[in-house]
C-alpha positions in Angstrom: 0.0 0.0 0.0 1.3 3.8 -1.5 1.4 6.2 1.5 0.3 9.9 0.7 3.0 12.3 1.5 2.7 15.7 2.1 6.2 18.1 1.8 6.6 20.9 4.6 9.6 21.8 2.5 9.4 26.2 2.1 8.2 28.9 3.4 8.2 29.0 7.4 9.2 31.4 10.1 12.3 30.9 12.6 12.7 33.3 15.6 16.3 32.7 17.3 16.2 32.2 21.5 19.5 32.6 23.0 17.8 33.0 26.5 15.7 30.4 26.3 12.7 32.7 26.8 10.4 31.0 24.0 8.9 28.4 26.7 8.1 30.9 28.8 7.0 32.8 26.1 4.2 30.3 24.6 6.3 30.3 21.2 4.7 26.9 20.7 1.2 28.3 21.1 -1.5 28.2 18.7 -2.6 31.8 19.0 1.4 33.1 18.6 2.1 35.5 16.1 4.4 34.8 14.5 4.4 37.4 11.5 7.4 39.7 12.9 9.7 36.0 12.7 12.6 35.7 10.2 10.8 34.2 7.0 13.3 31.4 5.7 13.3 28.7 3.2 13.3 24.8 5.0 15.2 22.9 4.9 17.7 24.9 6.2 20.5 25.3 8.9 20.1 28.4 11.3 23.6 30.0 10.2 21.2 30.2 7.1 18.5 32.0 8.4 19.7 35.7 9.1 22.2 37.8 9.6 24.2 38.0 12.9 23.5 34.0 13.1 26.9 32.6 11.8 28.0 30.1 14.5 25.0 29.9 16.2 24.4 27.2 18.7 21.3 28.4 20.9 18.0 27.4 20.6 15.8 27.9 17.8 12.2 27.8 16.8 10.8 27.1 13.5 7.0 27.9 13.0 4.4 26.8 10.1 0.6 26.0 9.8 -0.4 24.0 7.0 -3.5 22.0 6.1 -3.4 18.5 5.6 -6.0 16.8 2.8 -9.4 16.2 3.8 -8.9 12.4 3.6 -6.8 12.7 6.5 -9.3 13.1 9.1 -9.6 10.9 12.3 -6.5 9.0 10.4 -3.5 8.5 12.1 -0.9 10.7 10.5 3.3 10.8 11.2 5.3 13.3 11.0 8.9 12.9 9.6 12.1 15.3 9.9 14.7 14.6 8.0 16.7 17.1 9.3 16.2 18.0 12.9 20.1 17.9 14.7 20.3 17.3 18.3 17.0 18.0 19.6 13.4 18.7 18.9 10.2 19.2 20.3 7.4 19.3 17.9 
C-alpha cells in the first residue's frame, strides 16, 4: 500500500532564543504570532537564516501551519524530519 506524503519543504518562520525565553513565552502556542519571525526557506541550517546567526548554537524555533487533505481526518498521520540535529520538540 502507497502512502500519501505531504512536503513541509518552504516557506516557514524561525525566531532565534539565545535565553531560552520562548517556553516561557508560549512560542509553541496556537494563537502566537508569528508574522514579525525571520521568514526562511526549510530545509535549512540556522547559520542560514539571518544575519548575525553565523556560528549559532542556541535554541531555535521554526514555526508553520499547514492544512493536511481532507482524507486525513480521524486517520493516524506521522510526521517525519529529516533534518532535525540534536534536539526537537514538535
Amino acid at each position: 500500500m502507497m502512502r500519501e506524503h505531504l512536503s513541509l519543504s518552504g516557506a516557514w518562520r524561525f525566531q532565534p532564543d539565545p535565553y531560552n525565553e520562548g517556553e516561557g513565552g508560549d512560542y509553541a502556542g496556537e494563537l502566537l504570532d508569528a508574522s514579525r519571525w525571520r521568514a526562511v526557506g526549510v530545509p535549512s541550517v540556522f547559520d542560514a537564516c539571518g544575519t548575525g546567526l553565523a556560528g549559532y548554537e542556541g535554541t531555535g524555533w521554526f514555526r508553520r501551519t499547514f492544512s493536511g487533505p481532507k482524507a486525513w481526518a480521524g486517520k493516524r498521520v506521522a510526521l517525519r524530519f529529516e533534518g532535525v540535529n540534536y534536539h526537537a520538540a514538535v
